[in-house]
GUMI-365156 format. One record per residue (C-alpha): x, y, z; residue in one letter. Coordinates in Angstrom, 1 decimal, m for minus. Layout:
REM GUMI-365156
{{X Y Z} "A"};
...
END
This chain:
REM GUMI-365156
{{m31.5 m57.3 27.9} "X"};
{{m29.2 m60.4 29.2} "X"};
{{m29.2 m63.0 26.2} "X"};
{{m32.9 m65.5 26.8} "X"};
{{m31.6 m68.8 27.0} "X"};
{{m34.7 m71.1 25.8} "X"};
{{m35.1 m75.0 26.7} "X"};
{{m37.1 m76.9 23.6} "X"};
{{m38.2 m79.7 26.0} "X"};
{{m39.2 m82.2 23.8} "X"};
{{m36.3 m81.8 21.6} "X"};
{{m34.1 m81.9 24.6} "X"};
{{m32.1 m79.0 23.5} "X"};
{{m31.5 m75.6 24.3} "X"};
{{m31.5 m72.6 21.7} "X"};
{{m30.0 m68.9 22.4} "X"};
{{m32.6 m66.3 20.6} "X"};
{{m34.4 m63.0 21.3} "X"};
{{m36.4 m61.6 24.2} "X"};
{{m40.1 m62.2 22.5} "X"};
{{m42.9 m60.0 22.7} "X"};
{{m46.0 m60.8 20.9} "X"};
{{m48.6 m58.4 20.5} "X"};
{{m52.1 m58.2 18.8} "X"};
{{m55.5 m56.1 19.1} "X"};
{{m58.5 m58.4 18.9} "X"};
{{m61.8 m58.2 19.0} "X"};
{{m64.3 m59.0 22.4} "X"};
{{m64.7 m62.7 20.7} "X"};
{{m60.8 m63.0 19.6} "X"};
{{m61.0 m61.8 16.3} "X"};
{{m58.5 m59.8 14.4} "X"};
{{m60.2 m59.0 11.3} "X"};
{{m63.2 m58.8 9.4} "X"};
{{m64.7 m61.9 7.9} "X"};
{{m63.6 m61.0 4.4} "X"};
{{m59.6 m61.0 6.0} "X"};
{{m59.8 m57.1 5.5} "X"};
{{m57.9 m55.9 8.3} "X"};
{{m59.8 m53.1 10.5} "X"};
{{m58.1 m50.9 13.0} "X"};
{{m59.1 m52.1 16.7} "X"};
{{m56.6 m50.8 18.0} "X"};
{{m57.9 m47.3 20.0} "X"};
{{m55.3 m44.0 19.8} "X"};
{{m53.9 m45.0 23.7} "X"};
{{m52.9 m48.5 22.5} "X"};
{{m51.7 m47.2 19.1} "X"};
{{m48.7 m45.0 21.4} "X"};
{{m48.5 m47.8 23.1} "X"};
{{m47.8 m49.8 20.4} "X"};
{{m45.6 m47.7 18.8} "X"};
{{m43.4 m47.3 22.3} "X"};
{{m42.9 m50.5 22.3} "X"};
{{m42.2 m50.9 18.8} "X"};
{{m39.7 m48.3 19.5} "X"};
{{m38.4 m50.7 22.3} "X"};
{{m37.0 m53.7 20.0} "X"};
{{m34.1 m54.5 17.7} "X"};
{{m36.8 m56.2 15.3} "X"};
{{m40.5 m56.4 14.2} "X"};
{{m41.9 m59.8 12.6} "X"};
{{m44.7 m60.6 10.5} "X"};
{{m46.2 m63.5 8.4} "X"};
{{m46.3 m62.8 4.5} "X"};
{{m50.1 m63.0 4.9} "X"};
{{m49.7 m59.7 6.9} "X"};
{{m47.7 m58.4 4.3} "X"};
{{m50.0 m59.7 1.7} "X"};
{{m53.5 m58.5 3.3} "X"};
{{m51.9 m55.0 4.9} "X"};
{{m49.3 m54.3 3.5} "X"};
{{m47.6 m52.6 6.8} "X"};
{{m44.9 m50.4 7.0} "X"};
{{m44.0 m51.6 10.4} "X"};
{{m41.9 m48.4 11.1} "X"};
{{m42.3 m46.2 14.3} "X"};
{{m44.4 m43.2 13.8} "X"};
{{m43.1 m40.0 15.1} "X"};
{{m46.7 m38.8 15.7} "X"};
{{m46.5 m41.0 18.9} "X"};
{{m42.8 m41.4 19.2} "X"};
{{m40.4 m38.3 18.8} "X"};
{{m36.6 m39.1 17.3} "X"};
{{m38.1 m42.6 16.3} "X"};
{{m35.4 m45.3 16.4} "X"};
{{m35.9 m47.5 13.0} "X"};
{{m36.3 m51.6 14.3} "X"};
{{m35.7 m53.9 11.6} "X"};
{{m38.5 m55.6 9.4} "X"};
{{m38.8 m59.4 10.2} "X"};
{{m40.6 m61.5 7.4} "X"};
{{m41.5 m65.1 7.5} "X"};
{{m42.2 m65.4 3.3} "X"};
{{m41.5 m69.2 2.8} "X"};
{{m42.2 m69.2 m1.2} "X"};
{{m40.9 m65.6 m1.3} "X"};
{{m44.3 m63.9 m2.4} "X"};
{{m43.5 m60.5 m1.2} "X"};
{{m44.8 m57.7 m4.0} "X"};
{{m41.7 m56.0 m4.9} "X"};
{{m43.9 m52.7 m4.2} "X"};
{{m44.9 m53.9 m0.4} "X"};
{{m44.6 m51.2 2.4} "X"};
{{m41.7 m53.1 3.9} "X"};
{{m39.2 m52.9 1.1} "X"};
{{m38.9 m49.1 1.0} "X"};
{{m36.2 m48.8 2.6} "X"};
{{m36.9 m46.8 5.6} "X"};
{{m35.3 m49.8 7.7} "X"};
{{m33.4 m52.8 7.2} "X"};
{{m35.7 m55.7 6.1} "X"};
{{m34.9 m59.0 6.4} "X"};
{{m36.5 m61.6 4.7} "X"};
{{m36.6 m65.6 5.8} "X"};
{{m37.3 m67.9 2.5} "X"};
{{m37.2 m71.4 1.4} "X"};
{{m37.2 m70.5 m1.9} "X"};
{{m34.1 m70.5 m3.9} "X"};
{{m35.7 m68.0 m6.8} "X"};
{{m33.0 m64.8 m7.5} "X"};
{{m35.2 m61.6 m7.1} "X"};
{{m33.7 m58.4 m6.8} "X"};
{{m35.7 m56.6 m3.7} "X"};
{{m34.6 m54.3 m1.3} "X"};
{{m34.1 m56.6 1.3} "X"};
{{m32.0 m59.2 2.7} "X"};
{{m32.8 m63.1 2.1} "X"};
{{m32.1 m65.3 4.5} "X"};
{{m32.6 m68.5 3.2} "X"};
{{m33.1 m71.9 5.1} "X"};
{{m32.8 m75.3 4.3} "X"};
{{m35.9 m78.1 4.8} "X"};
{{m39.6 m77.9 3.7} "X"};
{{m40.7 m75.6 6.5} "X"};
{{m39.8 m72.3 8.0} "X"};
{{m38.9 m74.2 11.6} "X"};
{{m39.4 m71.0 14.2} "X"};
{{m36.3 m72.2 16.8} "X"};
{{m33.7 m72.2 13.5} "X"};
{{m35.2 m68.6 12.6} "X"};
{{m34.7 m67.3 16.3} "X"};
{{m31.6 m68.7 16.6} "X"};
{{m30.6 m67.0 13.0} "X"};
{{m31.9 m63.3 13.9} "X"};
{{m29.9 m63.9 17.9} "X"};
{{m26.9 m65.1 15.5} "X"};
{{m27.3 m61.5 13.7} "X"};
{{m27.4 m59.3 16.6} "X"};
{{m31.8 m59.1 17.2} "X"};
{{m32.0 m59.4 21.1} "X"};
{{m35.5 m58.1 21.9} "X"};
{{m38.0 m59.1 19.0} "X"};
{{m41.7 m57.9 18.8} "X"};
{{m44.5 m60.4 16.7} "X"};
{{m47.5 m58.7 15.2} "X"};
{{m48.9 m61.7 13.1} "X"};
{{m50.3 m62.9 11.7} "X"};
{{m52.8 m65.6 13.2} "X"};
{{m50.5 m68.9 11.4} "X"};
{{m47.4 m66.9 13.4} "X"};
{{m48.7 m65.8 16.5} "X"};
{{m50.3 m69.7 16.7} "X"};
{{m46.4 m70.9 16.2} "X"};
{{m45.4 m69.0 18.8} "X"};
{{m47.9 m70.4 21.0} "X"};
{{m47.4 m73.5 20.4} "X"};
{{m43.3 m73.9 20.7} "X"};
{{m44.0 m72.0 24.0} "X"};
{{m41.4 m69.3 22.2} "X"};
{{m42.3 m66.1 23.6} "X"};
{{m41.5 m64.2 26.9} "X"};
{{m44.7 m61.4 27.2} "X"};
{{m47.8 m60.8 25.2} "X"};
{{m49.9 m57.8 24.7} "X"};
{{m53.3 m58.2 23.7} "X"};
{{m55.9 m55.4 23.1} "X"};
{{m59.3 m56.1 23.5} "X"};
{{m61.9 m53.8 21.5} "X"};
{{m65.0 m53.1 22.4} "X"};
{{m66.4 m54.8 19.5} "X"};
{{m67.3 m58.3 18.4} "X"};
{{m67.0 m59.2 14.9} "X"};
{{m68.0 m63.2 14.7} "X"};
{{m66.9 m66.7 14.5} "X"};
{{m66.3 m66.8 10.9} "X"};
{{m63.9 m63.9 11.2} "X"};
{{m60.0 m64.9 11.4} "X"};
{{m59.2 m65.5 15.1} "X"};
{{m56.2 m64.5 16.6} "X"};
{{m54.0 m67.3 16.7} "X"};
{{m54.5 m70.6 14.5} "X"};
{{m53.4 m73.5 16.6} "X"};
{{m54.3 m77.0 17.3} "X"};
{{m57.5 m76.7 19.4} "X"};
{{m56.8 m78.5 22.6} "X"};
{{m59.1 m82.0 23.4} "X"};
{{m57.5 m82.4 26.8} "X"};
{{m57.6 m80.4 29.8} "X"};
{{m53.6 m81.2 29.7} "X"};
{{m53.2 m79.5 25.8} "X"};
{{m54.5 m75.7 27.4} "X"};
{{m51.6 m73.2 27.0} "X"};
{{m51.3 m71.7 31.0} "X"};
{{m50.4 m68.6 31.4} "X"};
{{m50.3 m66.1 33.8} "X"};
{{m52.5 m62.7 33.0} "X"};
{{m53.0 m59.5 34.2} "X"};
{{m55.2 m56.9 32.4} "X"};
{{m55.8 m52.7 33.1} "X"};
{{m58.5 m50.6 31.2} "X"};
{{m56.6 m48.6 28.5} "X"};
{{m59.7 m46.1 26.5} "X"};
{{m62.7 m47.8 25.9} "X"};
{{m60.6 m50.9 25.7} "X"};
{{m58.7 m53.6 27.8} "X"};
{{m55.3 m54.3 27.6} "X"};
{{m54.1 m57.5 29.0} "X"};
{{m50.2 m58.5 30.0} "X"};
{{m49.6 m62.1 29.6} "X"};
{{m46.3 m64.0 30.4} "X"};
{{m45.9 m68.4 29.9} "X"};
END
């Protein structure tokens, strides 16, 4: 993949970082999860291949701490869908550096990296990147893991990180699977944004969609 040369408009500036791919299962009505945050596999056994083609694709796989916190995910390929699975590294946006010292991600079946603004000296299997300001800023992250080698990164979530991406217009394809199930409005949604009030504040996109199981898996590009 030729290096993705990104223009932050409103910033005026242009940043070098990974190919983005975001992808997500979600509900008929756009949830992810059940109302109590317990996540629930929507995902049917076509997308999980899928899933773990693609995941086989990447140089890197990035999650929110709340994923880590809820799911505790190992994000590793499976061989039962991919055989001689390559080993992506683990991507995780932990601002307070919260991670359990037990979490699935730290057990050293691939490199984990972890981005912090917390200065506090654990000892976890894992590298800590740490940035400077009162935010994890998503450009200076991208730019970091492109400064490291990570050309093609793949999002799984959470909803605060998928709704980042969104918003900074920071991805290149998304993959969302829809479920033939709805789970309600108080469940968490896939992506928490800023809702728009103006037909001018919709996200555009352009969208195409196949039948994958009983589900329907749609391809969506900025």
């Amino acid at each position: 993949m030729e290096p993705e040369i990104f223009n932050l408009q409103r910033e005026g500036i242009y940043i070098m970082r990974p190919y983005v791919i975001i992808n997500f299962a979600m509900s008929i009505d756009g949830r992810i999860a059940l109302s109590t945050g317990e996540q629930t596999r929507l995902s049917n056994e076509e997308d999980m291949r899928r899933v773990h083609y693609l995941r086989n694709s990447v140089d890197a796989i990035m999650v929110g701490i709340g994923t880590v916190l809820s799911d505790d995910p190992s994000l590793v390929v499976k061989e039962i869908y991919v055989k001689n699975p390559g080993r992506p590294a683990r991507i995780v946006l932990d601002s307070k550096l919260r991670i359990p010292s037990n979490a699935k991600v730290l057990d050293g079946r691939a490199r984990t990296i972890i981005y912090t603004l917390s200065n506090e000296d654990r000892k976890i299997n894992a590298e800590i990147r740490r940035m400077k300001g009162n935010d994890l800023i998503l450009k200076d992250v991208l730019e970091d893991l492109y400064s490291i080698g990570i050309r093609r990164l793949m999002v799984e979530g959470g909803s605060r990180v998928i709704g980042s991406f969104l918003k900074d217009k920071m991805f290149d394809e998304m993959y969302i699977f829809i479920s033939p199930h709805f789970i309600g409005p108080e469940a968490p949604p896939a992506a928490y944004m800023k809702t728009a009030s103006r037909i001018e504040e919709m996200i555009k996109v352009s969208m195409e969609c196949r039948m994958l199981g009983d589900g329907v898996l749609l391809r969506i590009i900025p």
